[in-house]
C-alpha positions, 0 to 999 in steps of 0.5 A: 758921708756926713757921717763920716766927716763928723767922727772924723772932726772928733776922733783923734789919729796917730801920725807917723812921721817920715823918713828922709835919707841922711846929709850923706844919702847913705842912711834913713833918719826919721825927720819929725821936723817937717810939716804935720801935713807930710806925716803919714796916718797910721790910724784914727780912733775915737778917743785920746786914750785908745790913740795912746794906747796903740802909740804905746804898743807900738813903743813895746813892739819897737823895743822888742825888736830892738832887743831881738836884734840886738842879741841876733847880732850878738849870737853872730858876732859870737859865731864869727868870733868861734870861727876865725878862732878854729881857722886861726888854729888850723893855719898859722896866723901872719904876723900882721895884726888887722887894725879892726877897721871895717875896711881892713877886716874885709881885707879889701888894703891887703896887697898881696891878695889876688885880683880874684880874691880882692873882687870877692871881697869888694863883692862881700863889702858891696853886700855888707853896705846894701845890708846896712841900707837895708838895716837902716831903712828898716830901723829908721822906720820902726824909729818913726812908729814910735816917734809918732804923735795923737793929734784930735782930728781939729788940729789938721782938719779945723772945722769951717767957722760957723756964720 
């Protein structure tokens, strides 16, 4: 146990800091504003160099995903894009234009839909705000793997002072 308190004193961990809900408890937001004491031990190694070295791996991992994310959008919004292009070809359009809000793109204003079909679409727009939730919790989390910080063990654990 000794032991283990003594490589703790001279070893060095990434912490990782939290993630809060947003001003409109809506969304996740990292909040590297709050005490070292409240962030979350991702690892302890032994040197400063080896601490950075996994924060930068991290960093590459994020941004990866990023990227993936960012073209899996892209490749549905395309998709999106090919099929109200082939339905719009298949029937006549209305002559109302949509405005492009997100609300109105649901189709949640239109007042000549059913009660059925406005519920539907209340339903899509439900599922579309819990999958942004979603979305945002998992991004404000792998926001805050690289905004995470190497620390020597001191600077949180100090040591007694010697008599």
């Amino acid at each position: 146990m000794v032991d283990a308190l003594i490589m703790l004193a001279a070893g060095w961990l990434l912490l990782i800091p939290p993630i809060k809900k947003d001003s409109n408890n809506l969304f996740f937001e990292v909040d590297t504003t709050r005490p070292l004491s409240e962030w979350r031990q991702h690892s302890a190694f032994d040197t400063a160099k080896e601490c950075e070295a996994k924060k930068e791996y991290l960093r590459t991992n994020y941004f990866e995903y990023a990227i993936r994310q960012k073209q899996s959008q892209e490749t549905k919004s395309k998709g999106e894009q090919n099929k109200n292009a082939s339905e719009s070809n298949d029937k006549k359009v209305s002559e109302k234009q949509p405005t492009g809000g997100f609300v109105d793109d649901l189709g949640l204003l239109d007042e000549s839909s059913t009660k059925e079909t406005s519920e539907e679409r209340w339903k899509a727009f439900d599922k579309a705000i819990h999958e942004l939730k979603r979305q945002s919790e998992l991004d404000a989390s792998m926001l805050a793997s690289i905004s995470g910080r190497c620390l020597p063990t001191d600077v949180l654990f100090p040591s007694s002072p010697k008599k």
